[in-house]
TIDOKE-363235 format. One record per atom (N, C-alpha, C, CB): residue number from 0; y, z, x; atom name. Coordinates in pm, whole numbers, plus 50000, padded with zeros to 5 digits. Glycine has a CB too. Layout:
N
pos_north_up_east_site
NUM_Y_Z_X_CA
...
//
This chain:
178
pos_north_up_east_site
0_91552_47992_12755_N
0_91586_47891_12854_CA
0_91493_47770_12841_C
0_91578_47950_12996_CB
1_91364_47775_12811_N
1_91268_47651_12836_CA
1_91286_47623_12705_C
1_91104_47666_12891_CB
2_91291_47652_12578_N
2_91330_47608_12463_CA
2_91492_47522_12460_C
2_91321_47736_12376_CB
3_91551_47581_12529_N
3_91706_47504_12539_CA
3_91679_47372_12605_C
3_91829_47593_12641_CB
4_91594_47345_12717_N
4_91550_47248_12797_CA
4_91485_47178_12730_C
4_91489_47279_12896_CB
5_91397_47246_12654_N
5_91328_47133_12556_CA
5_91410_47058_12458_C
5_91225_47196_12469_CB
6_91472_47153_12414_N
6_91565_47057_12337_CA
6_91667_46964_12338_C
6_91604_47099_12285_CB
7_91718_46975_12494_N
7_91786_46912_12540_CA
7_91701_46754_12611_C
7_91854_47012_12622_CB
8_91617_46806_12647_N
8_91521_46711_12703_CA
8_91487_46585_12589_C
8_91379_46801_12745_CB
9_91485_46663_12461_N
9_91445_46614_12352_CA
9_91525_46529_12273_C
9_91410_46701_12289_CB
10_91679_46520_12310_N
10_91801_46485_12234_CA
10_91767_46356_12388_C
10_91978_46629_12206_CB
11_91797_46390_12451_N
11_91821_46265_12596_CA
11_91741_46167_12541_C
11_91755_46306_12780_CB
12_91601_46195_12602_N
12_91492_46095_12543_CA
12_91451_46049_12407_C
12_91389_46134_12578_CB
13_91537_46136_12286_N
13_91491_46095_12186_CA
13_91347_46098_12164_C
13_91535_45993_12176_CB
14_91316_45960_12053_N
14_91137_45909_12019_CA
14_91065_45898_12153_C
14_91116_45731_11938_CB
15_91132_45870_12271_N
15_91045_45871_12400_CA
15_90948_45945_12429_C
15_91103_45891_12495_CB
16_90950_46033_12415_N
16_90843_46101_12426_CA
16_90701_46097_12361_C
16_90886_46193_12408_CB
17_90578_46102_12446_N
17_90445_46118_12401_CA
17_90415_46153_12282_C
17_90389_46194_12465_CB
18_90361_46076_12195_N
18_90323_46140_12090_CA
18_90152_46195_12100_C
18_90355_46039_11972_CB
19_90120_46264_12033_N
19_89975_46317_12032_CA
19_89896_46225_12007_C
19_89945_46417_11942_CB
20_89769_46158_12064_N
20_89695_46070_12058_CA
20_89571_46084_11927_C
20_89652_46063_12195_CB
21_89587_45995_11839_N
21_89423_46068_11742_CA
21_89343_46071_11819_C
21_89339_45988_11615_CB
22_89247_46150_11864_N
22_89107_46153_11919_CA
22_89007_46074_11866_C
22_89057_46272_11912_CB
23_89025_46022_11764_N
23_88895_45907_11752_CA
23_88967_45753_11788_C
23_88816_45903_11560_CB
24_89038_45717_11833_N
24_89074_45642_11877_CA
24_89055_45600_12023_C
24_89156_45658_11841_CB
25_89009_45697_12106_N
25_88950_45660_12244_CA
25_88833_45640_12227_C
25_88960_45750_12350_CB
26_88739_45645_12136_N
26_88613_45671_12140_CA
26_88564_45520_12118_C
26_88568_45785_12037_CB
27_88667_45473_12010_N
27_88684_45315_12002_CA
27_88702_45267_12042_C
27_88724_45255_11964_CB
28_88790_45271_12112_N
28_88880_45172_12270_CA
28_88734_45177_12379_C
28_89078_45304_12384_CB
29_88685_45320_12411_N
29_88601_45290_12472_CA
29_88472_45195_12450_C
29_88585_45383_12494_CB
30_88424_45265_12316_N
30_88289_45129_12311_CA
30_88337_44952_12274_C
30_88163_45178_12152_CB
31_88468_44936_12278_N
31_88529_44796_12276_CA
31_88538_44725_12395_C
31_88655_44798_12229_CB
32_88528_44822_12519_N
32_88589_44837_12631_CA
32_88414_44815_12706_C
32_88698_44999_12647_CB
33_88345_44886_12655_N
33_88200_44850_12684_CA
33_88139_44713_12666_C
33_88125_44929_12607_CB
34_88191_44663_12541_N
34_88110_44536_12493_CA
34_88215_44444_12541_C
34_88069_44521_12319_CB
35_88292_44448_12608_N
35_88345_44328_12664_CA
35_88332_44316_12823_C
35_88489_44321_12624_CB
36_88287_44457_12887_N
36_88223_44500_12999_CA
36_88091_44419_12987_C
36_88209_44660_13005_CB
37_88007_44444_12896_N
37_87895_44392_12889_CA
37_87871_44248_12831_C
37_87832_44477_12829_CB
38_87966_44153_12787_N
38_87997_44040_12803_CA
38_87995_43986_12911_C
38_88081_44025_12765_CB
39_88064_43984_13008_N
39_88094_43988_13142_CA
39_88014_44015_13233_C
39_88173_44054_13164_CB
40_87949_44129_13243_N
40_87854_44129_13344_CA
40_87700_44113_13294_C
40_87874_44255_13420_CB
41_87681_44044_13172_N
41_87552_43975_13147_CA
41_87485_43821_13175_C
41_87549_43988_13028_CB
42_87363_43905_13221_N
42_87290_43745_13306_CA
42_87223_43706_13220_C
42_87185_43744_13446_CB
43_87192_43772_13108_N
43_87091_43731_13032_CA
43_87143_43730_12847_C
43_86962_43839_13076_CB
44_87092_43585_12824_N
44_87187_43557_12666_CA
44_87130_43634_12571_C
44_87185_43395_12593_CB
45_87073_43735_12606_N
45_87013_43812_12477_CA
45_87088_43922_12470_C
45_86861_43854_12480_CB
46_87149_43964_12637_N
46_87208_44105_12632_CA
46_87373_44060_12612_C
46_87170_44209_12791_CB
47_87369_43899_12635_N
47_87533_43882_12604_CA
47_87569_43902_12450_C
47_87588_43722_12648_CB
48_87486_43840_12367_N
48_87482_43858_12299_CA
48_87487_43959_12199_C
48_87447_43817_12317_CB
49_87430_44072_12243_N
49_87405_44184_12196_CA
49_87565_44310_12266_C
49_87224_44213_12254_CB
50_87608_44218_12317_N
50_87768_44317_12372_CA
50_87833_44238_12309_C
50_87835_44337_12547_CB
51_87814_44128_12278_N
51_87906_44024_12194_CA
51_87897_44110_12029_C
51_87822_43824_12195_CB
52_87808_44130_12026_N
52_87826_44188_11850_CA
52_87881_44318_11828_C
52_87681_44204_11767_CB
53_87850_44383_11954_N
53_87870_44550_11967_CA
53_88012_44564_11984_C
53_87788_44628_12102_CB
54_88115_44491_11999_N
54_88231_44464_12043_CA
54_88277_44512_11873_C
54_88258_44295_12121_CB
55_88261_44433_11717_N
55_88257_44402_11618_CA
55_88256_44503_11538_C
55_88183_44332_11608_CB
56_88174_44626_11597_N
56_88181_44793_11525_CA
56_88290_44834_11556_C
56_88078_44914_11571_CB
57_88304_44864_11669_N
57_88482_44954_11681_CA
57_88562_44885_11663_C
57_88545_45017_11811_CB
58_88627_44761_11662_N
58_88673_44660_11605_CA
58_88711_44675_11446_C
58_88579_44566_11632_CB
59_88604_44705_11349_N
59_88612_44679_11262_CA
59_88735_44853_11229_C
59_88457_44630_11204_CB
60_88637_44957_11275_N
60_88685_45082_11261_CA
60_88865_45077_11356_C
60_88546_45196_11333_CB
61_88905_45032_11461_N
61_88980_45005_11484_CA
61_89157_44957_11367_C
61_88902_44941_11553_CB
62_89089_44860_11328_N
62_89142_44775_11208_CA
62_89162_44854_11097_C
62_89050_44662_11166_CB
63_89075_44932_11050_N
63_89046_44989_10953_CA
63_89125_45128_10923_C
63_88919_44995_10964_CB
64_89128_45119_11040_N
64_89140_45293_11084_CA
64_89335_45329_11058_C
64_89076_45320_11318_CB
65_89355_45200_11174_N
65_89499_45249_11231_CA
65_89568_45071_11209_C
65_89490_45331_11444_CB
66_89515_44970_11130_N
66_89575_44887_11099_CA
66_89707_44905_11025_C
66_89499_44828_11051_CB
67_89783_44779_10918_N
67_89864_44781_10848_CA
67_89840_44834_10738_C
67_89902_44691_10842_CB
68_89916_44813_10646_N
68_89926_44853_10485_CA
68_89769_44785_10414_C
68_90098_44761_10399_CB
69_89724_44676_10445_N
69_89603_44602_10403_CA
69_89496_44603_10550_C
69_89656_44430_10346_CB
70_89486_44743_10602_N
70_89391_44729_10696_CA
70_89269_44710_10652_C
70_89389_44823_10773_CB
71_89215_44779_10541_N
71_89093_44781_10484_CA
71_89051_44617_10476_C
71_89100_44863_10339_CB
72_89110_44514_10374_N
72_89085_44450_10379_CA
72_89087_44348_10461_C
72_89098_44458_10321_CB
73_89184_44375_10579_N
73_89200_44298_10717_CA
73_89020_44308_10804_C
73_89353_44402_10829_CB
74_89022_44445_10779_N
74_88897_44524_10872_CA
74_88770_44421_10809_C
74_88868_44740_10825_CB
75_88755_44417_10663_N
75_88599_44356_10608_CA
75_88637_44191_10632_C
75_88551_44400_10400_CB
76_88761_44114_10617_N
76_88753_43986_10698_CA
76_88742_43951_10836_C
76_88840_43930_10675_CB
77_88787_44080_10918_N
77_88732_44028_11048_CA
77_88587_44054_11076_C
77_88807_44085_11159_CB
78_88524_44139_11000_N
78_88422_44140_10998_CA
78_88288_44056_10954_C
78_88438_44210_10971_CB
79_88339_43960_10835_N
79_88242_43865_10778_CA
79_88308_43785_10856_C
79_88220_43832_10623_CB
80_88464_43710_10919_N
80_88471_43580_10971_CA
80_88387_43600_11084_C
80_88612_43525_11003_CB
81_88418_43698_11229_N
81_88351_43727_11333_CA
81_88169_43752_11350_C
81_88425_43833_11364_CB
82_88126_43777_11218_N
82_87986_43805_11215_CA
82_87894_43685_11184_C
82_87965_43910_11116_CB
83_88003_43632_11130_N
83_87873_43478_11065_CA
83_87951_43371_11163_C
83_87886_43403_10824_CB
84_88003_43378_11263_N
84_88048_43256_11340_CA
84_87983_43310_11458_C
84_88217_43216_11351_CB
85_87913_43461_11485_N
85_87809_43485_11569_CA
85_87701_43469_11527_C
85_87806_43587_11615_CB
86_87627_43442_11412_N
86_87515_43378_11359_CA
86_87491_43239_11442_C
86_87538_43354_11203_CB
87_87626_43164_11427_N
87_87611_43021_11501_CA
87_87582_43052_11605_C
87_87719_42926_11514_CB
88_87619_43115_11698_N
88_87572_43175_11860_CA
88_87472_43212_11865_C
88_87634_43283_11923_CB
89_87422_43236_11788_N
89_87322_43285_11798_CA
89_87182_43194_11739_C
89_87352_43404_11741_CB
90_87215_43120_11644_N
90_87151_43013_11646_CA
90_87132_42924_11772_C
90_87203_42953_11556_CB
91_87247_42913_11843_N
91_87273_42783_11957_CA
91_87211_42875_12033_C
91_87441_42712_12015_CB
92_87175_42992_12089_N
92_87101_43091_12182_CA
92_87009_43061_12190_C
92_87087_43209_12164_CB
93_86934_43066_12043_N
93_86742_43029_12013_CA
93_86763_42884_12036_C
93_86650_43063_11817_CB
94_86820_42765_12025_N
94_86767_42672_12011_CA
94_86759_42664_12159_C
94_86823_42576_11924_CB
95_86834_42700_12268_N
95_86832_42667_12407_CA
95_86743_42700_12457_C
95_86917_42701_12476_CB
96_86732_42855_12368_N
96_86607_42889_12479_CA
96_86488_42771_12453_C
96_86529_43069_12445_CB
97_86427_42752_12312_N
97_86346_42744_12255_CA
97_86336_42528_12339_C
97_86381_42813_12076_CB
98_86415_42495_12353_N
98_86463_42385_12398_CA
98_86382_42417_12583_C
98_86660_42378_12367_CB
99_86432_42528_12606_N
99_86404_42529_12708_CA
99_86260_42561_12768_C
99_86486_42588_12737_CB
100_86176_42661_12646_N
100_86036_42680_12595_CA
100_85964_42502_12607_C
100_86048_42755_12407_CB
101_86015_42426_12566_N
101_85959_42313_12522_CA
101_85951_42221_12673_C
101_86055_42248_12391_CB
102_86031_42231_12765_N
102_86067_42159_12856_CA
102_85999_42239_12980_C
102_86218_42137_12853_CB
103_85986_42352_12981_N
103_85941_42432_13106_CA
103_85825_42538_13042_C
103_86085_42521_13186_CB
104_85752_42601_12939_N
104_85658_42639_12883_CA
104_85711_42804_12912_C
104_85517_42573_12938_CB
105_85817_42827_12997_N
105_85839_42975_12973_CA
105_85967_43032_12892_C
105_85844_43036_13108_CB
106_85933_43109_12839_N
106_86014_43180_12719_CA
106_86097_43248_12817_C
106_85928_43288_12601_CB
107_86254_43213_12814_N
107_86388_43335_12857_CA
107_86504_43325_12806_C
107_86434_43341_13000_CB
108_86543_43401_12880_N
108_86705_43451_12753_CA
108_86779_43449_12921_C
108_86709_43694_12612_CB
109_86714_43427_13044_N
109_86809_43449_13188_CA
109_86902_43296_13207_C
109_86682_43477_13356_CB
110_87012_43358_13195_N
110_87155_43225_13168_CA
110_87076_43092_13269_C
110_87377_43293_13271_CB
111_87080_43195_13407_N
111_87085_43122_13515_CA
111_86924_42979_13534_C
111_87093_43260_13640_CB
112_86837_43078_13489_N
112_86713_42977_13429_CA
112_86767_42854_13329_C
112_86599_43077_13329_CB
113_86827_42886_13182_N
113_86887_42806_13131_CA
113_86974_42676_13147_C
113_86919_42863_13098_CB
114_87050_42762_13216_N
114_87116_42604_13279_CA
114_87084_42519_13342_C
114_87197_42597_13343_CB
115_86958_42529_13378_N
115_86878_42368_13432_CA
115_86774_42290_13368_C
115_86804_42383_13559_CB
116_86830_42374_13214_N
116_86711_42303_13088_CA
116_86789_42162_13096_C
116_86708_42390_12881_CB
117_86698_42049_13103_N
117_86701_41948_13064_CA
117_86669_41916_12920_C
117_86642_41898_13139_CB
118_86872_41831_12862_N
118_86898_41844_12711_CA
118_86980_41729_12730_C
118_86969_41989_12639_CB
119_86937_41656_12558_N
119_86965_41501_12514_CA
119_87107_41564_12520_C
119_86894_41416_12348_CB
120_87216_41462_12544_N
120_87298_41434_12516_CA
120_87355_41511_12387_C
120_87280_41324_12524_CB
121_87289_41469_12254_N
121_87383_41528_12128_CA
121_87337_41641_12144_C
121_87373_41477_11972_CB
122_87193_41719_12152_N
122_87190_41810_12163_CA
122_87229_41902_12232_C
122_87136_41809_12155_CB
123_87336_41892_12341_N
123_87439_41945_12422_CA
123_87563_41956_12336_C
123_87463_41860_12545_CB
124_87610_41882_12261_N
124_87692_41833_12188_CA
124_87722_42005_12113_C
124_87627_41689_12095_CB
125_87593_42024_12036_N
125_87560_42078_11921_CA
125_87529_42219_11928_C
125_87462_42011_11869_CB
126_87499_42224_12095_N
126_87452_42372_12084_CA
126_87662_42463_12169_C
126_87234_42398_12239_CB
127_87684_42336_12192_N
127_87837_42371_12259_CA
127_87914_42394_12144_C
127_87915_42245_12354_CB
128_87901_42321_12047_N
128_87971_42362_11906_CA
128_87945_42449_11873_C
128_87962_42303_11801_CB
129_87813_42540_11832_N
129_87804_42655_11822_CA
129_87838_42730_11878_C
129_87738_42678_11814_CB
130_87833_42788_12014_N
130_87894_42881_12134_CA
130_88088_42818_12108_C
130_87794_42823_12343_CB
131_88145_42708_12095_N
131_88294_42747_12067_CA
131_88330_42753_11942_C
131_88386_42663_12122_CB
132_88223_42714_11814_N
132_88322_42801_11707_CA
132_88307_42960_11667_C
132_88307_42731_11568_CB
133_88179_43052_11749_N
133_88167_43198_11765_CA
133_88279_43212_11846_C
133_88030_43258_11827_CB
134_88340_43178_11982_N
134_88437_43205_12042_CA
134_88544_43166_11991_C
134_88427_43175_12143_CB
135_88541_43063_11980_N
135_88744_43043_11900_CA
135_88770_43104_11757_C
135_88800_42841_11856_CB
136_88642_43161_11692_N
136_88635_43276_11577_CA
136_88680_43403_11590_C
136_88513_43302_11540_CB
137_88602_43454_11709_N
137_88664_43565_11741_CA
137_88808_43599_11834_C
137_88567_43617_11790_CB
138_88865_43491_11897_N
138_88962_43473_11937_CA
138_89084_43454_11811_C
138_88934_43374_12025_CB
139_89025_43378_11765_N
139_89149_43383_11623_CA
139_89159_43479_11573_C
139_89136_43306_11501_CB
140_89016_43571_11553_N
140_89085_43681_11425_CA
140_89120_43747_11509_C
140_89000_43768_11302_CB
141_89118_43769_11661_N
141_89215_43862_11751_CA
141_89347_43864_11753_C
141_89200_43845_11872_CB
142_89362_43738_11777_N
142_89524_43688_11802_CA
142_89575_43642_11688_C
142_89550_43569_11906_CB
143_89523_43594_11595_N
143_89611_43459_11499_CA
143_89761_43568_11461_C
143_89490_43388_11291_CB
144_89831_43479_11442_N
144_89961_43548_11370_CA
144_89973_43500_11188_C
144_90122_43479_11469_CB
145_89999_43323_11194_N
145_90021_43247_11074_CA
145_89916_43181_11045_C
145_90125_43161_11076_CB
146_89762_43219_11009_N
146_89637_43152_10944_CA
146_89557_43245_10898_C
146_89555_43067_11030_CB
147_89471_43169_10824_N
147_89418_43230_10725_CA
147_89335_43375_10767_C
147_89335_43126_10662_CB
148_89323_43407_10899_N
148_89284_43532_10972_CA
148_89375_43596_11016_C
148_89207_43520_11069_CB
149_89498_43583_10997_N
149_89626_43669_11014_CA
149_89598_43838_10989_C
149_89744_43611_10896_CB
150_89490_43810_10866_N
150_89550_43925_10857_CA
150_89473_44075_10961_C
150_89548_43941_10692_CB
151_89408_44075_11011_N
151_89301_44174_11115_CA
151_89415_44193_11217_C
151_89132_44088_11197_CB
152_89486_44059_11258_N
152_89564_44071_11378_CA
152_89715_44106_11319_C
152_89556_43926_11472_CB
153_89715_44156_11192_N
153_89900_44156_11154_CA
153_89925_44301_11202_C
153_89958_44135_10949_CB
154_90061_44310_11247_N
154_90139_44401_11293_CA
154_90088_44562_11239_C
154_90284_44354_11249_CB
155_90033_44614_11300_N
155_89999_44759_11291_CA
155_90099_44828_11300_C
155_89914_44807_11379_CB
156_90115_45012_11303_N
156_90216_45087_11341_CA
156_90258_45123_11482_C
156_90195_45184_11284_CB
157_90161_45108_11545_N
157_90209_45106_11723_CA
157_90128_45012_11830_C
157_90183_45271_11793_CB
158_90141_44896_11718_N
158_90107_44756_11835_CA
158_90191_44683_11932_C
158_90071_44638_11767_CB
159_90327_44700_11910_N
159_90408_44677_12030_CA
159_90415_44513_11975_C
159_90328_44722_12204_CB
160_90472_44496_11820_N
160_90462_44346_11777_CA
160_90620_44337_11797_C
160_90391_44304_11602_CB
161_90683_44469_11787_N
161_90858_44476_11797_CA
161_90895_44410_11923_C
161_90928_44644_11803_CB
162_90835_44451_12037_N
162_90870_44393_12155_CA
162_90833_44238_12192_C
162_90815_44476_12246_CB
163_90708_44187_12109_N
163_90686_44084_12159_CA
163_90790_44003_12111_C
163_90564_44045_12140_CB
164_90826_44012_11960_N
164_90926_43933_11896_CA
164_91054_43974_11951_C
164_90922_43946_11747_CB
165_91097_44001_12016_N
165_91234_44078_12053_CA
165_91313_43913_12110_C
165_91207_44239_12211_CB
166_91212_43893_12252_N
166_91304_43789_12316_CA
166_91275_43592_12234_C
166_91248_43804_12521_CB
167_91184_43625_12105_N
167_91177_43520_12068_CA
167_91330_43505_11967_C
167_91031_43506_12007_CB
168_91342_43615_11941_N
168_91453_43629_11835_CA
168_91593_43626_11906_C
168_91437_43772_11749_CB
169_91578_43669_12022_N
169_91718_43648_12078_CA
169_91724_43514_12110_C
169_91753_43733_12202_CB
170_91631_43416_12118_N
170_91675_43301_12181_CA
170_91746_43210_12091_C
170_91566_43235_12241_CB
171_91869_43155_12174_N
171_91997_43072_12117_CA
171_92069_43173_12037_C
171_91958_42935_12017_CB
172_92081_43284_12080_N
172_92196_43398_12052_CA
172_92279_43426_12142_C
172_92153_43521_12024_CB
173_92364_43458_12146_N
173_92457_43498_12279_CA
173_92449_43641_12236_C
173_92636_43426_12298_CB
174_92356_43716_12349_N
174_92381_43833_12379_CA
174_92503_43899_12333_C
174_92372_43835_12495_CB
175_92515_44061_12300_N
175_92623_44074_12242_CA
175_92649_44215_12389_C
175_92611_44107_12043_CB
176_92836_44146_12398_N
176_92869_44243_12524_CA
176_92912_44352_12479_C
176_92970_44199_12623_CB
177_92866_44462_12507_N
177_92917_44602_12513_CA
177_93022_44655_12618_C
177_92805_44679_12530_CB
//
C-alpha cells in the first residue's frame, strides 16, 4: 500500500519532488552567509574587511564545486578578479586610516572615528575609487551575465536561470491557448 502511494504520489508530482541535498553545500552557504553577516554588522574597517574576503573561500568552492561545465575555471577567475580589486580596498582602508593617523595622532580601523577625518578633496576622490571598484568587482563577478566575468555567474545546474529567462522570452509572444 505505501509503495503504491509512493508511486502514485510520484507519477502526480513528477521531478517535484525533493531531491537529496549534497551535504557540503550547507557548510558553504553557511560561511557565505557569515561573511556577509559580518559585512553588515561591522563597525570597524579591519573586521569589514576581513568578512569581506572570507565571503571569497566558499565562493570560490561554491563555483567550483556545483558550477557549470567550466566551473573550475569560472571558480580561479572569480577568484583573482574579486581578490586583487580587494587589494584596492584595502589599500583605500590603510590610506584612511593612516590619513587619519596624520590628522588626529591615533591609529583606528573604528568606521565611526573615520568619518570625521578631515580629507583634501582628490584625496576623497581616490580613496572612493578604491572602495567602488572592490565593490562593483565583486558585484559583477556575482551577477554579470554578458562580460568578461560571465563566466563565475553562468548558469549552473540548479540556479533557477530557467525561470528567470522564462518571462523575458515570452515577451511579444502571444501566449499559446490550451
Amino acid at each position: 500500500m505505501h509503495l503504491e502511494l509512493h508511486h502514485q504520489l510520484h507519477q502526480f508530482l513528477g521531478n517535484r519532488l525533493p531531491r537529496p541535498v549534497d551535504q557540503r553545500l550547507q557548510p558553504a552557504l553557511l560561511a557565505v552567509l557569515t561573511g556577509v553577516t559580518g559585512v553588515f554588522l561591522a563597525r570597524d574597517l579591519l573586521l569589514f574587511y576581513f568578512f569581506w574576503e572570507l565571503m571569497l573561500v566558499p565562493m570560490y568552492f561554491l563555483i567550483g564545486i556545483w558550477g557549470h561545465e567550466r566551473r573550475v575555471y569560472a571558480a580561479v577567475q572569480f577568484l583573482l578578479f574579486t581578490f586583487i580589486s580587494s587589494l584596492l580596498m584595502l589599500g583605500a582602508i590603510l590610506a584612511l586610516v593612516f590619513a587619519h593617523f596624520r590628522a588626529t595622532s591615533v591609529l583606528t580601523f573604528d568606521s565611526a572615528a573615520l568619518l570625521c577625518t578631515p580629507l583634501a578633496p582628490a584625496v576623497e576622490t581616490w580613496l572612493m575609487l578604491g572602495f567602488f571598484v572592490a565593490f562593483a568587482t565583486k558585484l559583477a563577478a556575482v551577477t554579470a551575465r554578458r562580460t568578461r566575468l560571465a563566466a563565475p555567474s553562468a548558469p549552473g545546474p540548479a540556479d533557477g536561470t530557467a525561470s528567470r529567462r522564462l518571462p523575458r522570452e515570452r515577451v511579444g509572444r502571444p501566449l499559446a491557448s490550451g
